[in-house]
N, C-alpha and C positions, 0 to 999 in steps of 0.2 A: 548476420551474426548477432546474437541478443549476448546479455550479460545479466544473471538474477542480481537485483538490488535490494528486494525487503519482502519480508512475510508480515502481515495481517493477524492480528486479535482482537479482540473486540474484550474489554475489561472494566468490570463494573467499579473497581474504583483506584483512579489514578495514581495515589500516593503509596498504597499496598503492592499493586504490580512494579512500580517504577523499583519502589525497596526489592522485589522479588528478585526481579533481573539484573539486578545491581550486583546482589548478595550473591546468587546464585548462579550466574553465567558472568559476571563480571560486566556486564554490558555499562555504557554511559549516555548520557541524553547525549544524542550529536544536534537535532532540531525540537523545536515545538512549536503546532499553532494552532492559534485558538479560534474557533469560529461559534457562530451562532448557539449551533444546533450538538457541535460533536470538537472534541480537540485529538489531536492528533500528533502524539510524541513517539520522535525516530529515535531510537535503542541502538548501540551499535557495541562490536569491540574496536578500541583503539587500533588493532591489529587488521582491522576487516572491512573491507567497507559495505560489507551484505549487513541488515539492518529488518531489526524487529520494529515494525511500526502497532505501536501500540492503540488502538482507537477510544476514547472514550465517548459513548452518549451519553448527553446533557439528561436528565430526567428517569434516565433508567436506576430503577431502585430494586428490581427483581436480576437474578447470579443468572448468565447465562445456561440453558441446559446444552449438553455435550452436542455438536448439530446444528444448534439454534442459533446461533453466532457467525454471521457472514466472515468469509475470508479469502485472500486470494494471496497468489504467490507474483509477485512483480519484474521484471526481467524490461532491462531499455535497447533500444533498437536506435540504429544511427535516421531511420525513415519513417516516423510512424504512419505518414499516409501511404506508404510502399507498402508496406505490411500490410496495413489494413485492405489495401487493393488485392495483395497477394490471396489473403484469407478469404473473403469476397467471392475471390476467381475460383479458389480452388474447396468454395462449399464449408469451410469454417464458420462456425457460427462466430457472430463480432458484435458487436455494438457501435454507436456511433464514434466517431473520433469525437473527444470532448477537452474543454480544458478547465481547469483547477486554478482558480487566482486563492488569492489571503490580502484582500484588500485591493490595491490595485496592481499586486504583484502576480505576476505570474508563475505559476507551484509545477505545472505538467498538463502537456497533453498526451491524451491515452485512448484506449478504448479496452476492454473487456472480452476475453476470446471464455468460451468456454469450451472444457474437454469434455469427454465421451460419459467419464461421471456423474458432471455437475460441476468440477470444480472450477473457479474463476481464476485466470490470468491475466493479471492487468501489462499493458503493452504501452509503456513509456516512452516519448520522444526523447531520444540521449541530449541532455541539456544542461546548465546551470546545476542542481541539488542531483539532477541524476547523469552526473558525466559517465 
């Protein structure tokens, strides 16, 4: 059984988007975190606990073109190495199972299936941020 939990953008600047979603969908910061290279603020409604995760790169000065901007749609699973063995067996393409700290915290582990498209679905251990 999965359950989607967040959708992906990638936005060249943090305090424009955040205002957007705010104003515009109503949404509220539920999370944020900052790392090195990129930070990463979860969007949510009160009402909802599906969740726009907002991505920002450090450095990028140039506006995403329409395409050019990675994204994936996120759904948690109660097994993610069941999963991932299941996709495996049955010819899904996958990625490694990986994990996601924020210092010495642990954020998710996951791995990345993709569809018939191109498009990415990332495949969450149901846990902590993502029960």
């Amino acid at each position: 059984m999965s359950k989607p939990v967040h959708s992906m953008i990638r936005v060249l600047d943090e305090a424009r988007a955040r205002d957007y979603y705010t104003r515009a969908l109503g949404l509220e910061v539920a999370d944020r975190f900052d790392f090195p290279d990129f930070t990463l603020i979860y969007m949510r409604d009160p009402a909802s606990p599906f969740e726009l995760e907002l991505t920002v790169n450090k450095g990028r000065t140039e506006p995403y073109a329409l395409g050019d901007g990675y994204g994936h749609i996120a759904v948690v699973v109660d097994d993610v190495e069941a999963e991932h063995a299941r996709f495996t067996a049955e010819g899904l393409p996958a990625t490694p199972v990986k994990e996601l700290k924020h210092g010495d915290t642990p954020l998710a582990r996951f791995f990345f299936a993709t569809d018939p498209d191109g498009y990415k679905i990332e495949m969450i251990q149901r846990g902590g941020r993502f029960a």
